[in-house]
N, C-alpha and C positions, 0 to 999 in steps of 0.2 A: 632430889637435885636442888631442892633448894625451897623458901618459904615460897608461902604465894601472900600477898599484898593486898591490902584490902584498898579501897576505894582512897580512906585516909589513910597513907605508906606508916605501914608497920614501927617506922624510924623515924626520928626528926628528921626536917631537914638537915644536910650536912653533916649526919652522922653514916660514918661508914660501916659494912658489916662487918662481924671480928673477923681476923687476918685470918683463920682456917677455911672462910667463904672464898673458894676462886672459882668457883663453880654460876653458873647461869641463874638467874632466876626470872619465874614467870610472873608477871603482872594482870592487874586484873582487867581483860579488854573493856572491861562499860568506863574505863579513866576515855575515853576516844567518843567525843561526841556526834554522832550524825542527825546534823539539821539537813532541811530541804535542801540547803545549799550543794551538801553533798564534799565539797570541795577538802575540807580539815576535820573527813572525817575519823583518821586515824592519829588525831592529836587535839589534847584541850585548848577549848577555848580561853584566849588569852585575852583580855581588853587591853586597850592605850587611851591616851591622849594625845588625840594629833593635831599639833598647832603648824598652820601653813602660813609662814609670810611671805605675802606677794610684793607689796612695796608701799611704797612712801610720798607724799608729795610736800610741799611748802614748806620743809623744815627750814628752821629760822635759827641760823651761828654767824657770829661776828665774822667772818676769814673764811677761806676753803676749807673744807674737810673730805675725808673717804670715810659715809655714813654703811654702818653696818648693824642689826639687831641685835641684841643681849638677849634671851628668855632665861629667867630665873622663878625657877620652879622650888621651893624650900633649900637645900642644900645643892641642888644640881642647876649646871647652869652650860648653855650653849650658847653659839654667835651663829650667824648667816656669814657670807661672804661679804667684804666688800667691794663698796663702788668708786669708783676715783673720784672726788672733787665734781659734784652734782646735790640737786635739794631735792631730786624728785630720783631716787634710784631704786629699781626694780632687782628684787633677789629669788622670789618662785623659791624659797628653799622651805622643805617639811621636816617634822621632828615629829617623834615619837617619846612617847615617855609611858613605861610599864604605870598599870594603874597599881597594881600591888604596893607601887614603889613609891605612890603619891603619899605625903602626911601634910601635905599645905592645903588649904582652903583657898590660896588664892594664886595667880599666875602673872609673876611682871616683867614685861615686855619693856625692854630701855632700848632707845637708838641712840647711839654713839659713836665717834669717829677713830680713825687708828691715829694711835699718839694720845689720847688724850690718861685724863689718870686715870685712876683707880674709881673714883667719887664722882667723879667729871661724864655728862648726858645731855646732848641735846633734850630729850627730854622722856616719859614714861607714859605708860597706862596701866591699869590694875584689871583683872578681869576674874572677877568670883566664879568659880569653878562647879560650886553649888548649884548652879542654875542652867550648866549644860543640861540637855537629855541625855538617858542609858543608853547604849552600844545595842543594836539591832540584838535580838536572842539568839535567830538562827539563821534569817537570810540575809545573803549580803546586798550593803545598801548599793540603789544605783547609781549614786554620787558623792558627793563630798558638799557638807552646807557651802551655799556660794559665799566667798569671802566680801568682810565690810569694814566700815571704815572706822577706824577706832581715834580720838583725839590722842594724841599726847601734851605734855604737860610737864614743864623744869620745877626747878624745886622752891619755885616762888611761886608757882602757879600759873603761871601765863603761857598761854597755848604756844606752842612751836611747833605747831606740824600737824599731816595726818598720816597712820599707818594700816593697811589693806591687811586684815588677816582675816579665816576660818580658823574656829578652834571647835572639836568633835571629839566623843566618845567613840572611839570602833574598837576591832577586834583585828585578827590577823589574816580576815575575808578582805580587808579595804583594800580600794586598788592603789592607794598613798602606802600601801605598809611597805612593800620592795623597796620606792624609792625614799621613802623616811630614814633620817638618820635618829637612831634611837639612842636620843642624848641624857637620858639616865647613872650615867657615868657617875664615879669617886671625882673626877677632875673635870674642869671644862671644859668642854667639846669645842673646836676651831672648824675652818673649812677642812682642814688638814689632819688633825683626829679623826675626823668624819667619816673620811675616804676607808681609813684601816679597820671599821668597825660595824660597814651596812655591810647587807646582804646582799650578796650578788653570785650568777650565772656566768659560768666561763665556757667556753665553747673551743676544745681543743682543736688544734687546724689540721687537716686533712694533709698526712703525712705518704710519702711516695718512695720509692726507691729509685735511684737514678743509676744506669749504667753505664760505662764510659770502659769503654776497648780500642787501644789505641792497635792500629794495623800496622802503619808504614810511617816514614818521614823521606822526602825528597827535597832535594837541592839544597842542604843545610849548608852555609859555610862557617868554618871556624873564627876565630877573633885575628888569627895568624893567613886567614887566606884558602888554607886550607879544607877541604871538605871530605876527609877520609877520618876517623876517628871513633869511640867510644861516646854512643850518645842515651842516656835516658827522657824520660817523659813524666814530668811532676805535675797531676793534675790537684787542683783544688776545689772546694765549695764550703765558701765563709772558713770555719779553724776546722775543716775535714780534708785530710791531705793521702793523695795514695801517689808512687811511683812505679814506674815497671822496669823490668829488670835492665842493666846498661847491654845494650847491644851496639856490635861492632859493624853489622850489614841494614842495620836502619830498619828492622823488620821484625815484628813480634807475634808470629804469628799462631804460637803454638800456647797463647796466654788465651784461651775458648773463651771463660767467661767474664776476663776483666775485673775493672770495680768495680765495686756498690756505695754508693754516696746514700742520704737520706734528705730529703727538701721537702718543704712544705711549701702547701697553696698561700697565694697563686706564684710560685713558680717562677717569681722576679728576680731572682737571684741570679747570678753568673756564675757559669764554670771556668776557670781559667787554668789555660793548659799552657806549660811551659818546656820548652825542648832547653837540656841541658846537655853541654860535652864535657867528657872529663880526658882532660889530657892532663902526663906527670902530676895528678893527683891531685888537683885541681881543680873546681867548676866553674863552669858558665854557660849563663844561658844565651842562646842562640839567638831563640826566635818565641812568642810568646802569643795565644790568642783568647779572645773572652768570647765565649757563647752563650746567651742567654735559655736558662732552662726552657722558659714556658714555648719556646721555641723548637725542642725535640719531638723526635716522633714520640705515638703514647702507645703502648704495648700491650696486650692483657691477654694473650696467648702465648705460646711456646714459639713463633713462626720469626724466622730470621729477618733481621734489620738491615737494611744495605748501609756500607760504612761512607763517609759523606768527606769530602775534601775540603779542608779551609787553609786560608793563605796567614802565615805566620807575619807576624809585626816584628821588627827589630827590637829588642830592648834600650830604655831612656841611657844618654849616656853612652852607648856605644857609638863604635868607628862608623860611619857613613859607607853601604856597601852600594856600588852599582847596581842595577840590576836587580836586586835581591826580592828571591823569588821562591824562599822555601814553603812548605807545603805541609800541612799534617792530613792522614786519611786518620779517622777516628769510626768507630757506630757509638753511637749518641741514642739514647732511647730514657724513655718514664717506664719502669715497673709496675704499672698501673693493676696487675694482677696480685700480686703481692699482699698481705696484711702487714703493715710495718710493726714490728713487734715492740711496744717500748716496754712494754710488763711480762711476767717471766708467762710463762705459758699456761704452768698452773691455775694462775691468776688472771686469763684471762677476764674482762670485760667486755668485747667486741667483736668479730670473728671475721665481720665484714672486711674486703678489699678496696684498694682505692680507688678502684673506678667506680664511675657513679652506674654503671651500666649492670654492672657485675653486683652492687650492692641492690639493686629492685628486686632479683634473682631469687634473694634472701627474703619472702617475706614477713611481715609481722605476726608474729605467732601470740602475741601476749604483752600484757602491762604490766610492770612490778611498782609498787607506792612504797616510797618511805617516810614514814614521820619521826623525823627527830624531835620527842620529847624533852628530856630534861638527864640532866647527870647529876651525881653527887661526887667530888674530886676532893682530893686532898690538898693544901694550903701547898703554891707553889712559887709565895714571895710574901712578903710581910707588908702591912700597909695600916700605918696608924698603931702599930703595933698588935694587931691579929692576922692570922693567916687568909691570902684573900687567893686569886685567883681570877685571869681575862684569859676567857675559853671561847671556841671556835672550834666549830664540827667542820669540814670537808666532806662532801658523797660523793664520789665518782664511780659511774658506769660508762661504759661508751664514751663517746665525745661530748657528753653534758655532765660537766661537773658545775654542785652547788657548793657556794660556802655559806656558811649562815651568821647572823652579826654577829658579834662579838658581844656577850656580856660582862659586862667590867665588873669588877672588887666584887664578885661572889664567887663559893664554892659549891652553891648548886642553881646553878644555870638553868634557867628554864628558856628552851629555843621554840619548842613545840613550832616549827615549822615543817611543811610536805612536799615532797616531791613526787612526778614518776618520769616513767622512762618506759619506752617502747621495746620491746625483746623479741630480735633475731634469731636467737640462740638460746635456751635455757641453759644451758651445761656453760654458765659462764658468772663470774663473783661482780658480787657491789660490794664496795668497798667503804666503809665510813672511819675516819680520823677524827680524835681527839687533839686539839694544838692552842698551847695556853701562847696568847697573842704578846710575845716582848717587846714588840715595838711603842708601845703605848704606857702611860705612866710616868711617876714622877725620874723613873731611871730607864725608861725606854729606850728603842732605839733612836726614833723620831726627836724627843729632848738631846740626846747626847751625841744626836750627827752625828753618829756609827752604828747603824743598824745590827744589834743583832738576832742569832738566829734564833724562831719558834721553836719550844720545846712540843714535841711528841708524847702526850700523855696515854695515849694509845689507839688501839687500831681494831677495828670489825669486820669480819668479811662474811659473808653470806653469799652462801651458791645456790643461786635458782633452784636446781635440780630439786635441791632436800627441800623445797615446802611443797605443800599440797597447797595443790589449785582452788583459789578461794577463801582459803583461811585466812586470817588476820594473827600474827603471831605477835606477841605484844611480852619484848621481854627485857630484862635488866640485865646486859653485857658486862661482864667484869675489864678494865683496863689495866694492863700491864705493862710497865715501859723496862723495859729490858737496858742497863748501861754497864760498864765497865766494873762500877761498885756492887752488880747485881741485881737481880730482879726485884720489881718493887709494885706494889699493886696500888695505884694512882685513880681509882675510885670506878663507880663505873658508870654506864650510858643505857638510858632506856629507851627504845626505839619501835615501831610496829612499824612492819613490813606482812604488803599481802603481796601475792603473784598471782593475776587472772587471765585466763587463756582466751584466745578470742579464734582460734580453728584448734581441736580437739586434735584432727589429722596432721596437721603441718607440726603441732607437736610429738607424735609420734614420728614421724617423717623425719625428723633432726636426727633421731640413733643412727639411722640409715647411710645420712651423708661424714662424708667427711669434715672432721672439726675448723680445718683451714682451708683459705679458697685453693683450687684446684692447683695452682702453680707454684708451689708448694711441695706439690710431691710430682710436676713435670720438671720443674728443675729447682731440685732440695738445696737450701745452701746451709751450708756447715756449720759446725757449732758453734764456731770460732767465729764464723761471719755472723751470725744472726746477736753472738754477745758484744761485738764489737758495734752494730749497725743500734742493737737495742739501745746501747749509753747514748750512743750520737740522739737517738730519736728522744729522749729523755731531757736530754741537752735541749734541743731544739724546742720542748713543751716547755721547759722551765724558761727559756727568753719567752716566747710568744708569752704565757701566762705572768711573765713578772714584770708586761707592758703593759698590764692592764690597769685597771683604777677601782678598786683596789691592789695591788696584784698580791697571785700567790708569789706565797717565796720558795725560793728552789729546795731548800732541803723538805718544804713541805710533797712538791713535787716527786721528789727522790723518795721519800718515804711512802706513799699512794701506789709508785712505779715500783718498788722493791731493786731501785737502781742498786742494793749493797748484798742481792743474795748470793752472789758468785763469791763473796767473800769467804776465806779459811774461818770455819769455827767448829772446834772440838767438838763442845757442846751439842750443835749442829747432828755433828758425824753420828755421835751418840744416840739422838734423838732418831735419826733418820737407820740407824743399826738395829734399833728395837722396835722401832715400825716397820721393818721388815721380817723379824723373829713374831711379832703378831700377826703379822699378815700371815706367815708361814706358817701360823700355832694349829688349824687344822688338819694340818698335814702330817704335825709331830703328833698331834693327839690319837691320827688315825695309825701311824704308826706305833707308837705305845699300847694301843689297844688289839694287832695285831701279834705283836711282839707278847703280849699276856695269852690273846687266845692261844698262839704256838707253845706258851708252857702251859698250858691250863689250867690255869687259874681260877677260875670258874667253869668245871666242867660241863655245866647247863651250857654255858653262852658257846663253849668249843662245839659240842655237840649241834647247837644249832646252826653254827658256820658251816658244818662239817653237811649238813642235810641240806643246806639252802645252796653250797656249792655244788652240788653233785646233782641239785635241780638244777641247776644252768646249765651247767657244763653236759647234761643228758639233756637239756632243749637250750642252745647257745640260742634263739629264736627269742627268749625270754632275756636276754641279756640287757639291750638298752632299753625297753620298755621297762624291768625293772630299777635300772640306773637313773632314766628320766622322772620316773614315776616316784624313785627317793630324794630326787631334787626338790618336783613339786611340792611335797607331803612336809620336807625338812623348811622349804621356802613359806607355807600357811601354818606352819609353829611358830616362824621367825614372826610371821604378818602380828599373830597375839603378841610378841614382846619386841616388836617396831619401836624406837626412837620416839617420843613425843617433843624433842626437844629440839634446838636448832645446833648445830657443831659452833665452836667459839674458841678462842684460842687461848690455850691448856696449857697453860704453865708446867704440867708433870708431862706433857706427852712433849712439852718443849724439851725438857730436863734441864730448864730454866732454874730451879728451885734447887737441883744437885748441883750444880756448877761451881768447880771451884774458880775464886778471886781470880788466879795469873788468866786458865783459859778465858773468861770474860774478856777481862785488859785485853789479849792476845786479836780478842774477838775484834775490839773496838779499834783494835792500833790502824794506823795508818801505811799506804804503800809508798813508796818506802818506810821502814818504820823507825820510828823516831825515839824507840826505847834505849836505853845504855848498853853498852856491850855485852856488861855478865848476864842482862836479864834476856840477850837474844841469843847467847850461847848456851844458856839453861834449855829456853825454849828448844834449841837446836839438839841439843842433846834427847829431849825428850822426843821429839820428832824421832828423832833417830831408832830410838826404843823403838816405839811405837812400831816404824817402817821395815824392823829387822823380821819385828813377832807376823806382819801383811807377807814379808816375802818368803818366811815359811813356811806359811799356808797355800801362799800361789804356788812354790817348789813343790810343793806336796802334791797340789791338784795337777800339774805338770808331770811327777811323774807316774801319775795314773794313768793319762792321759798316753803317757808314751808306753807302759806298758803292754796295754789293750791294742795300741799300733804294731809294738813291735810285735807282736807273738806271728803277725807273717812276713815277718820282712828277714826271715832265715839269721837275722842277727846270734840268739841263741838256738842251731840247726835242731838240737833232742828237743829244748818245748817243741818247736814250730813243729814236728814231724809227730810227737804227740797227739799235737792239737789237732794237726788233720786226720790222724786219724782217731780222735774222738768224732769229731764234725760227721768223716764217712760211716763210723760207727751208728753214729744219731740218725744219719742221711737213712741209711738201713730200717732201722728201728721205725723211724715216724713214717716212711713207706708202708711198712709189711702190719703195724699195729695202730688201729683205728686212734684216731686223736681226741677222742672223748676219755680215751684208757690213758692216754699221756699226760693229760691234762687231770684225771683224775689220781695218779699215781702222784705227779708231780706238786699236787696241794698238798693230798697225803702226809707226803714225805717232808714238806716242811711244816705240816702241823702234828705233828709227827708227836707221840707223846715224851715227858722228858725223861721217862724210865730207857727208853731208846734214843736217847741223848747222849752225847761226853764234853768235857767241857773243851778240847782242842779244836782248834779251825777244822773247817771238814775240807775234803780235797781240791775244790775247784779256788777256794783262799791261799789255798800252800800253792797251788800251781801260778796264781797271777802276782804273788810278794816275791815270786825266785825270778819273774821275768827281767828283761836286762831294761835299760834308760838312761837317757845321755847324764844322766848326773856325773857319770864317771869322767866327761869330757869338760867339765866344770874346771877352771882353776880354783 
């Protein structure tokens, strides 16, 4: 399956394996250090250089300024924030800098104001780097040296100031490493760089289903006075919009389950419901009212909501009505039982519902650790004129997604950062993303104030289920980005991951329950709802997550959620056609192997069929104890040739690699699609093909299907009167002659030798091809 890696990687850096490797490879676990700490012990130790400026006092300039820090480290260079117009300003801001990455001996610190030049400092310090101490070996330290006071100094030499820093050797145990922005960078790091490029923890928000059934509307009046007419009911929540159908007696009552909206915690959001008339084909609304969510009742059983009355508001701009007194009855309720689905099902992460009550229910059965290592990528923009690459991993399981910094202008990123996560559910994926960071650089989003979108250089998933409990799997993921041009292998990601169980039973206990919370299958909702409800929930991650600092960006979102698998792809079909033809290949093998022993083929093996049946069928008592007994025996030959590997995503089982060019394009096109006419009437036409060769095969199984029906429904009177009386013939026969002799006859007879063979259909094929089937009724 692939090399194994010795301690120092079999390859340079940054070189990739030749394009025939798409395949997994394992690495050597002793790369994963475990000190007492315990904490990174499924990823090497990393040192830094952490320089923390806390502030400044007496600095000495002619005029105001907004004083801010410069650290220039050899070719890399960062700033702190500034402070407006102050001689004593406090900034608390940390940096980090890889020690790999050091080749200076010394570290200069410049304070400086915004507006000033290029050359232009209130003034400097120099701090020999030589004379720090080494980065703790294995424990981590309990603090951070306290910071002190450093002179600075203009370029005449005369003191202007003092400035408060620590400067330390640590590792990626320090508790500065999270909040340090590691300004190692091709380019100088701003407050504003900074944000797009630390590490940080997003915490998805606890998603709901809201239900909204509207009953009845009273005392409506029209714009004309009148109150008899055509009226619906347009409710909303933020850009999620449902209607119910126009009625003419104000009364909807035969709509059971209403909509499904999607809202997240806490719950502040309004639902606003508006009553529409439509007369001579026209709207308007009536009457109109807002209810706040965190205000409905909250549900997590199946048990009826009583519908609650609220008094409709005029709309702005409308005629002043006396009296106006109309009414909405609605039931209003939280689907607190619910799992909101934002990821396809497959792909679960979380299983839990949104009640917090119903999630304890659930509990902790296990830890899963991930350490993201390091990758090797291919050059995915040019910079200085070699190929470089700003990469960023994503981990999402459950509600705790990590993203990890950003390492700039390299193509093999070392992150070696760890995560874990607590597990409800084994039978459910982590998911890890590769996404080179565009917003940063000299053509970034952020420089050219038009953000654009991160590319996806690829994707990892990993399903609890497949490891064994305790191990440490430590291996090097291939990356695949799949686009319109084709599939392309974009380098790959080395990662260990262990799963350790903390109740042996409660894991066993998970086969037993059902995979989704109970209300789920007390009241199932349809396909079409839960695809529809999943985009909105996906919707709703991507704002929460792209208010954050840093935020993700939504297509990264979108890619994590598998927001685009509903989409048409050939390719796809293909893929998913012969994962079915395997799955099936036992059943054709056991077949084939029947169909030989019936000609005999090898007479040894016919002969023994022939004795091992006629032991059954003379003790049926031995029949599932034999059955069982070949399960086991078949299942501890499988255990010797078990899997050592983890599952990874297959380019050949994708049929990624057979894809032609159009299907791809097709794949990637947009809804509506935005192709030229001939190239959508080409597609159309092929479709076409395709759906002719589907519908002769349905026709076919259709009319087998009616055949087997018809032979009693007197359609053709000679079968049907045949056929009963073979049946009472049979009826007879398995009466008066023991059923060991029927059963022994009737194996017999199909493994019958082929000298007592011919090669025409035998009787019971000619009687079921002459029966009748509504094809004839077909235009």
């Amino acid at each position: 399956m692939g090399d194994v890696l010795p301690r120092s990687y079999a390859r340079p850096a940054g070189m990739l394996p030749p394009n025939n490797e798409f395949g997994i490879r394992e690495i050597t676990p002793g790369l994963a250090c475990s000190g007492p700490g315990g904490a990174y012990e499924l990823v090497e130790r990393m040192e830094y250089l952490y320089v923390r400026v806390v502030k400044a006092r007496g600095l000495k300039w002619s005029g105001e300024f907004d004083p801010f820090a410069e650290l220039r480290l050899g070719g890399y260079s960062c700033i702190t924030r500034h402070v407006e117009k102050t001689a004593s300003p406090e900034w608390d801001d940390v940096f980090a800098f890889s020690r790999e990455r050091i080749h200076a001996p010394f570290l200069d610190v410049l304070v400086r104001g915004r507006g000033f030049a290029k050359d232009d400092y209130v003034g400097s310090t120099r701090l020999d780097l030589g004379i720090l101490p080494d980065a703790p070996a294995s424990v981590q330290p309990d603090s951070s040296p306290a910071p002190q006071w450093y002179p600075v100094f203009d370029k005449k030499g005369e003191f202007r100031g003092e400035v408060m820093m620590a400067v330390w050797f640590g590792t990626q145990k320090d508790s500065y490493f999270d909040s340090a922005v590691h300004a190692d960078a091709a380019f100088p790091v701003d407050d504003k760089l900074a944000a797009h490029i630390k590490h940080i923890r997003y915490d998805v928000p606890r998603l709901c289903y809201v239900r909204v059934k509207v009953t009845e509307v009273r005392d409506i009046v029209f714009a004309d006075k009148a109150r008899v007419g055509e009226v619906f009911v347009r409710s909303r929540i933020l850009g999620q919009v449902h209607r119910t159908r126009t009625s003419m007696d104000h009364r909807w009552k035969d709509e059971e389950n209403g909509h499904l909206f999607v809202a997240a915690a806490p719950f502040k959001d309004y639902l606003n419901m508006s009553v529409v008339g439509v007369k001579n084909g026209k709207e308007e609304v009536i009457g109109h009212v807002n209810v706040l969510l965190d205000s409905f009742e909250r549900r997590c059983d199946a048990r009826p909501i009583s519908p609650r009355w609220f008094s409709l508001m005029q709309p702005e701009g409308a005629a002043k009505i006396d009296k106006y007194s109309a009414k909405i009855s609605v039931v209003l309720c939280l689907e607190c039982g619910y799992k909101v689905l934002s990821e396809p099902v497959h792909y679960l992460s979380d299983v839990r519902p949104a009640a917090r009550e119903q999630e304890r229910e659930r509990k902790c059965i296990g830890l899963v650790e991930l350490g993201i290592r390091e990758a090797i990528l291919t050059a995915t923009r040019t910079r200085d004129g070699r190929g470089s690459c700003d990469a960023y991993c994503v981990a999402k399981y459950g509600v705790k997604w990590y993203r990890t910094r950003t390492v700039t202008d390299s193509i093999s990123p070392r992150f070696h950062q760890q995560y874990h996560w607590e597990v409800h559910d084994h039978c459910t994926v982590l998911t890890v993303a590769v996404f080179h960071n565009s917003q940063i650089g000299d053509k970034g989003g952020l420089v050219a104030g038009d953000p654009v979108k991160d590319v996806l250089l690829g994707k990892v998933r990993i399903r609890l289920s497949t490891l064994e409990t305790g191990r440490t799997y430590a291996y090097a993921y291939p990356l695949m980005s799949l686009h319109g041009g084709g599939v392309k292998k974009m380098g790959e990601l080395r990662l260990a991951v262990r799963f350790s169980s903390t109740s042996t039973l409660g894991l066993f206990q998970t086969y037993a329950q059902p995979h989704l919370p109970p209300m789920h299958y007390h009241r199932p909702l349809t396909v079409v709802q839960q695809e529809m409800l999943r985009r909105e929930a996906v919707t709703i991650i991507a704002h929460r997550l792209g208010r954050m600092d840093p935020p993700l960006r939504r297509e990264c979102v979108e890619h994590l959620c598998e927001s685009h698998a509903l989409r048409w792809s050939m390719r796809r079909s293909k893929a998913h056609f012969f994962r079915l033809a395997e799955a099936l290949e036992p059943l054709s093998a056991a077949s084939a192997w029947f169909y030989h022993v019936c000609r005999w083929t090898n007479p040894v093996t016919t002969v023994a069929v022939h004795v091992i049946f006629t032991m059954l069928v003379c003790y049926p008592s031995l029949v599932l104890p034999t059955f069982f007994l070949y399960k086991f025996m078949l299942g501890m030959r499988n255990y010797l040739r078990r899997p050592k590997h983890p599952w990874h995503v297959d380019m050949r089982v994708s049929h990624a690699d057979t894809a032609h060019p159009d299907e791809l394009d097709e794949e990637f096109d947009e809804f509506p699609t935005a192709r030229p006419p001939e190239v959508v009437r080409m597609r159309y036409d092929k479709l076409r093909s395709l759906n002719a060769r589907i519908q002769e095969i349905v026709g076919d199984i259709a009319t087998h299907a009616e055949r087997a029906r018809c032979v009693m429904t007197w359609r053709d009177p000679r079968a049907t009167g045949l056929y009963l009386l073979g049946c009472l013939c049979l009826a007879v026969i398995t009466f008066s002659v023991p059923f060991q002799a029927v059963a022994l006859l009737t194996g017999f007879y199909l493994m019958r030798h082929p000298i007592l063979r011919h090669r025409l259909p035998d009787v019971v094929a000619n009687f079921f091809r002459r029966l009748p089937c509504k094809v004839d009724c077909l235009l």
